[in-house]
GUGULO-924189 format. One record per atom (N, C-alpha, C): atom name; residue number from 1; x, y, z; residue in three letters. Coordinates in nm, 3 decimals. Example, Ala and Ser with C-alpha at 12.3 -4.5 7.8 and 13.67 -1.06 7.14 Angstrom:
! GUGULO-924189
N|1|1.319|-0.569|0.780|ALA
CA|1|1.230|-0.450|0.780|ALA
C|1|1.320|-0.330|0.780|ALA
N|2|1.285|-0.225|0.708|SER
CA|2|1.367|-0.106|0.714|SER
C|2|1.290|0.003|0.787|SER
***
This chain:
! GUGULO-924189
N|1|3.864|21.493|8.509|UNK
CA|1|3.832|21.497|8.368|UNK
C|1|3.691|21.552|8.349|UNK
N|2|3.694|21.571|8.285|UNK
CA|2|3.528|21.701|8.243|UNK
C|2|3.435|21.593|8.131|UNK
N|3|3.343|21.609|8.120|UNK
CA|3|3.253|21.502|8.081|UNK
C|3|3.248|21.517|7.940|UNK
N|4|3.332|21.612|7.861|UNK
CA|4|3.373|21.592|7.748|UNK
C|4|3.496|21.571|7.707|UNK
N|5|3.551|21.512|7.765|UNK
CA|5|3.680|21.404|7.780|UNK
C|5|3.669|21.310|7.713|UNK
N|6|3.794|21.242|7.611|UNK
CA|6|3.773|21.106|7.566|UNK
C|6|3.903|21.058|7.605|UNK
N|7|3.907|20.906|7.570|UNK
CA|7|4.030|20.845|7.595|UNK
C|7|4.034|20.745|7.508|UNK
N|8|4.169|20.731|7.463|UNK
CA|8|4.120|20.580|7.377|UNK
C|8|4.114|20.425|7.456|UNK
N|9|4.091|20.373|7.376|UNK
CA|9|4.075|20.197|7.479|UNK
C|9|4.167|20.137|7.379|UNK
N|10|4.246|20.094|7.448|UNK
CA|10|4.359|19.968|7.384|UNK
C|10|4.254|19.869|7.400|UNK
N|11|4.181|19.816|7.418|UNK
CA|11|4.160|19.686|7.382|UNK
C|11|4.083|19.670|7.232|UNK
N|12|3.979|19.778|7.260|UNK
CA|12|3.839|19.762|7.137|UNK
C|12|3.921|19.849|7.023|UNK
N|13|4.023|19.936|7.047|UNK
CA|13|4.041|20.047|6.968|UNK
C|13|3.941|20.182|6.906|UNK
N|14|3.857|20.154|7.017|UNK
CA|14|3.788|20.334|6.981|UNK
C|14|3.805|20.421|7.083|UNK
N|15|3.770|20.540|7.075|UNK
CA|15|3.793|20.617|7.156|UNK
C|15|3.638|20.647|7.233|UNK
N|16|3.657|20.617|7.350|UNK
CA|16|3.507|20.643|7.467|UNK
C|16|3.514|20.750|7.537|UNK
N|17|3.412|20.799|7.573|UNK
CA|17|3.397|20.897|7.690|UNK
C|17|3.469|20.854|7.823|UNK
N|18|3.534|20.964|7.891|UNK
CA|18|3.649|20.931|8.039|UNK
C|18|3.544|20.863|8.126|UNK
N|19|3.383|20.911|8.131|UNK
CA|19|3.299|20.794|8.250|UNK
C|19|3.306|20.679|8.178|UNK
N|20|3.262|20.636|8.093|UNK
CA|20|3.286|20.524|8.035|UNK
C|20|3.374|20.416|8.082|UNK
N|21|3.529|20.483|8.028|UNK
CA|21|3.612|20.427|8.080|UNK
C|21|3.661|20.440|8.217|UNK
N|22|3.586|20.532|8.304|UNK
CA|22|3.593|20.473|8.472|UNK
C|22|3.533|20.376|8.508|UNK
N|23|3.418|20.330|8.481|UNK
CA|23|3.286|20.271|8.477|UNK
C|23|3.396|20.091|8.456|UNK
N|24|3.427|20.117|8.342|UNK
CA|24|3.474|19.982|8.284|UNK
C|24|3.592|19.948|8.342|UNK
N|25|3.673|20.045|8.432|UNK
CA|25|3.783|20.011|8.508|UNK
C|25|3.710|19.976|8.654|UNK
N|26|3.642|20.058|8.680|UNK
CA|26|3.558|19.973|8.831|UNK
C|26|3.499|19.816|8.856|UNK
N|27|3.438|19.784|8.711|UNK
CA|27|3.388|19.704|8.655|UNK
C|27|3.481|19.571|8.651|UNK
N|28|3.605|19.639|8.615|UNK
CA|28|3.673|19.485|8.593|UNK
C|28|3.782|19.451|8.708|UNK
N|29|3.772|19.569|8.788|UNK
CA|29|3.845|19.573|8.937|UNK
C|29|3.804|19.382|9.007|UNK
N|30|3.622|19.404|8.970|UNK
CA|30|3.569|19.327|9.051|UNK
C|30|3.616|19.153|8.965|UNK
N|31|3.643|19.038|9.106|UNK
CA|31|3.662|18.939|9.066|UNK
C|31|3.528|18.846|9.116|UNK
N|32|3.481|18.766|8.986|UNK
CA|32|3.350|18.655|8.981|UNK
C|32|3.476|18.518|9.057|UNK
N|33|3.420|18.515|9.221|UNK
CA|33|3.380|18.380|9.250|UNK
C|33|3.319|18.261|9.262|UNK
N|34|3.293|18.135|9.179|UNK
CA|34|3.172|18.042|9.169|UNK
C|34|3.260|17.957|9.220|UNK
N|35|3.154|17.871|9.291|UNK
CA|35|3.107|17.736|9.357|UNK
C|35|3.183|17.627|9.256|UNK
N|36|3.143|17.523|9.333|UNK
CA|36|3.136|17.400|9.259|UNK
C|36|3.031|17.337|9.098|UNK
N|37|2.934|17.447|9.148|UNK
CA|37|2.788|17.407|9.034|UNK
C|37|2.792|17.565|8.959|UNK
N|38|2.871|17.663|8.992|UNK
CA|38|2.866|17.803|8.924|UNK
C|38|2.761|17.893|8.988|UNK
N|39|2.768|17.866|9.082|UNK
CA|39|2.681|17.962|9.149|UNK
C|39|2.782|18.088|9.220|UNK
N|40|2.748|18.219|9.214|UNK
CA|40|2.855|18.342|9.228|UNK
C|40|2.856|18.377|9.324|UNK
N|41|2.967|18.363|9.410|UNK
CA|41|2.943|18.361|9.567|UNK
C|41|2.969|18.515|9.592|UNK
N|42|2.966|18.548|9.730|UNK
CA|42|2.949|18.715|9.801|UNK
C|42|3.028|18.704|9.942|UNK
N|43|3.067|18.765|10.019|UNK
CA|43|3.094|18.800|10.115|UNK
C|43|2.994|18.778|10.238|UNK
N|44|3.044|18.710|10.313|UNK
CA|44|2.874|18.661|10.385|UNK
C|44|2.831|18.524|10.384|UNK
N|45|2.847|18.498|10.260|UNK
CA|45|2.704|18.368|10.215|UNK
C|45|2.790|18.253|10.330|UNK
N|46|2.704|18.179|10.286|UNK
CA|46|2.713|18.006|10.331|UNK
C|46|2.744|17.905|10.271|UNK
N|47|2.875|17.826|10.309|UNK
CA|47|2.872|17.755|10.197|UNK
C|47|2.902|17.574|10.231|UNK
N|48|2.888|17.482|10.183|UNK
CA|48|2.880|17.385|10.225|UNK
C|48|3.032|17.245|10.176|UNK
N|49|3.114|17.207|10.218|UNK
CA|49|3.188|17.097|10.137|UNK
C|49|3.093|17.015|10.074|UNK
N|50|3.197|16.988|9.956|UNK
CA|50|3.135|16.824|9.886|UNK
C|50|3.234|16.741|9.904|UNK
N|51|3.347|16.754|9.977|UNK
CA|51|3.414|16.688|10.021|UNK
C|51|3.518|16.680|10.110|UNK
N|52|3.559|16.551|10.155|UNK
CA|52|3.634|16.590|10.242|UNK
C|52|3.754|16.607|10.259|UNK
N|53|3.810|16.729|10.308|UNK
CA|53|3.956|16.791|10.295|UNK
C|53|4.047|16.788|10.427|UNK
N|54|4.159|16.751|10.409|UNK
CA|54|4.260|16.766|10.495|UNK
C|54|4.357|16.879|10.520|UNK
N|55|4.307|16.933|10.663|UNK
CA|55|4.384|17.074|10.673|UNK
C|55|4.534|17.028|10.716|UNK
N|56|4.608|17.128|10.611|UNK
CA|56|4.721|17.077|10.639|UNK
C|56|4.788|17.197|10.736|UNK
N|57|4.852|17.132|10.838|UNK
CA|57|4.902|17.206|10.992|UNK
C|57|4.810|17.200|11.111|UNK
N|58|4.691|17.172|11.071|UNK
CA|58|4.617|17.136|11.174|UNK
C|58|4.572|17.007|11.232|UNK
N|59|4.605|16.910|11.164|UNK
CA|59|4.545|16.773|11.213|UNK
C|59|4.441|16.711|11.178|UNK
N|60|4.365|16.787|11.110|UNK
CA|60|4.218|16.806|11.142|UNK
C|60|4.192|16.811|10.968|UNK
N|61|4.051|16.658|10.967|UNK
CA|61|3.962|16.698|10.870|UNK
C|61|3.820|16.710|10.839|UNK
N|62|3.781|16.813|10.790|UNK
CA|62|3.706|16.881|10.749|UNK
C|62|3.627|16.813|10.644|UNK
N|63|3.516|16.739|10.737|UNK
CA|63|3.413|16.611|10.626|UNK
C|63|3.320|16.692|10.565|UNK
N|64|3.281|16.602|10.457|UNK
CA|64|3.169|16.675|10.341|UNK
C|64|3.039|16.687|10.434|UNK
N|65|2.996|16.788|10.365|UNK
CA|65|2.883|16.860|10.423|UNK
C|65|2.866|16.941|10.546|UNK
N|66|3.019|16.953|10.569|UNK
CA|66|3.057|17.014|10.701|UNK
C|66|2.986|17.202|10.625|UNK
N|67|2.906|17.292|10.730|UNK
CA|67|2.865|17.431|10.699|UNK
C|67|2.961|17.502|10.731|UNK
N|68|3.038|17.596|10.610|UNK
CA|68|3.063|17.736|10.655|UNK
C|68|3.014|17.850|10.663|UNK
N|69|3.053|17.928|10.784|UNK
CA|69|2.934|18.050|10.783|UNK
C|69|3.004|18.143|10.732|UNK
N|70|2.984|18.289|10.685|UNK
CA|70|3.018|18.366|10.647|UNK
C|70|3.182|18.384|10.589|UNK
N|71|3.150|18.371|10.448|UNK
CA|71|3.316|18.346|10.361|UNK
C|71|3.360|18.477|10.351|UNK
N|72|3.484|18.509|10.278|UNK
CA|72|3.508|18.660|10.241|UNK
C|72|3.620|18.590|10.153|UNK
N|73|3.544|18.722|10.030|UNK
CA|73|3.608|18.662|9.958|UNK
C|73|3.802|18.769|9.925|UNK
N|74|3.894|18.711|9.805|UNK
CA|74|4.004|18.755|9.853|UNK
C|74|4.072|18.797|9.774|UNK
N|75|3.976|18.809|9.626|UNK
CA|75|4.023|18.895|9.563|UNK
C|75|4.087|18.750|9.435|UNK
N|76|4.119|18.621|9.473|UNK
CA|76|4.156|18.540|9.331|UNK
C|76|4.044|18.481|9.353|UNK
N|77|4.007|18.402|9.243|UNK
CA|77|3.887|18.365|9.183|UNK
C|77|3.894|18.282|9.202|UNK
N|78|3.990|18.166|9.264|UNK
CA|78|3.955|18.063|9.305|UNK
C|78|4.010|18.040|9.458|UNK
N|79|3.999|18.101|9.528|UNK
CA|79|4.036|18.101|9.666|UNK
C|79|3.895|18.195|9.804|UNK
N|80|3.872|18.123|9.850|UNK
CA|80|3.779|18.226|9.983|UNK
C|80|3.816|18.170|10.114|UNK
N|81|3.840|18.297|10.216|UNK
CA|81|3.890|18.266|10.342|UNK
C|81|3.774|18.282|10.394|UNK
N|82|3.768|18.180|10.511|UNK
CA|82|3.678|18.158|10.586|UNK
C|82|3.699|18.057|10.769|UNK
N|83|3.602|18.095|10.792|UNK
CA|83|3.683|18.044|10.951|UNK
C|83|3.568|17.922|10.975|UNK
N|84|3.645|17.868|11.114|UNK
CA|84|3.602|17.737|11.094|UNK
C|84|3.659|17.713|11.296|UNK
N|85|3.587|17.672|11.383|UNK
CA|85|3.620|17.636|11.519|UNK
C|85|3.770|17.552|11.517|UNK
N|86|3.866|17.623|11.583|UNK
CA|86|3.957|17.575|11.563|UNK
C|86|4.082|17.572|11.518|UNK
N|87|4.025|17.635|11.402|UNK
CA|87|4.125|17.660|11.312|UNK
C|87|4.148|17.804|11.242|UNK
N|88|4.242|17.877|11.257|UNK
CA|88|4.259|18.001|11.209|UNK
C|88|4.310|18.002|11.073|UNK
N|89|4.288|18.119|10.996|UNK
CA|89|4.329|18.169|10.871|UNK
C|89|4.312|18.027|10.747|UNK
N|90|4.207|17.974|10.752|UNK
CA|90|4.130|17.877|10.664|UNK
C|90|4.119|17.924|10.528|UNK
N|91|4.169|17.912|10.407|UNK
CA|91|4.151|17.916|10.263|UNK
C|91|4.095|17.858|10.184|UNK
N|92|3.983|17.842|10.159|UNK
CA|92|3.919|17.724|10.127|UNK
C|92|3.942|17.754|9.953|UNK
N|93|3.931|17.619|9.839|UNK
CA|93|3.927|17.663|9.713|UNK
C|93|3.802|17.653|9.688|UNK
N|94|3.751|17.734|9.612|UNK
CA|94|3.601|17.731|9.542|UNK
C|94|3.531|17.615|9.511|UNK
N|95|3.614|17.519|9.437|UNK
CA|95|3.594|17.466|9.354|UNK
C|95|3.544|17.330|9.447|UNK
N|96|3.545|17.349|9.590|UNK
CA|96|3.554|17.247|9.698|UNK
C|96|3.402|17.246|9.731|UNK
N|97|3.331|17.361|9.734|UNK
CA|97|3.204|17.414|9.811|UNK
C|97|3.089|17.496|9.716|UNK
N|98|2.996|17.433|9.833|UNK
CA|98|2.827|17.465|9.679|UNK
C|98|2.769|17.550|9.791|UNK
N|99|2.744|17.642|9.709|UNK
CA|99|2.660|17.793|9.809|UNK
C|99|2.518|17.702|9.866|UNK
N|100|2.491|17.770|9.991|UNK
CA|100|2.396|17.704|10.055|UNK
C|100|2.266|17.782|10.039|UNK
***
């Protein structure tokens, strides 16, 4: 598209420039993961339980204040996989853990 391109927007109902509306489709591609306290987590970070959870298939639970290292996140807003000694393919919910 050439930079004097427009398109309309179904949502607002006007018509924007085609960067515009790439810009705002890249934009909303991206999904906001928060914590327990709303803090916006990343790929990487650290994050800590506030409580303690029972993995189910493994035996094994996972007490508060236990550290995770590097989460990734998975694309729903309330879900981040993350690993943990032991235990493979770990899902943790957001709503479980406060960024460290």
């Amino acid at each position: 598209m050439a930079d004097d391109d427009y398109v309309y927007d179904e949502a607002n109902g006007e018509w924007i420039s085609a960067a515009d509306a790439a810009a705002r489709a890249d934009a909303g591609d991206a999904v906001e993961v928060r914590d327990s306290v709303g803090n916006l987590l990343a790929d990487g970070d650290q994050v800590t339980l506030i409580k303690d959870l029972v993995v189910k298939g493994a035996g094994q639970t996972l007490k508060r204040g236990t550290l995770i290292k590097s989460i990734r996140l998975t694309g729903d807003a309330q879900e981040i996989d993350c690993r943990y000694d032991g235990i493979k393919g770990l899902v943790l919910r957001a709503e479980f853990v406060r960024k460290r």
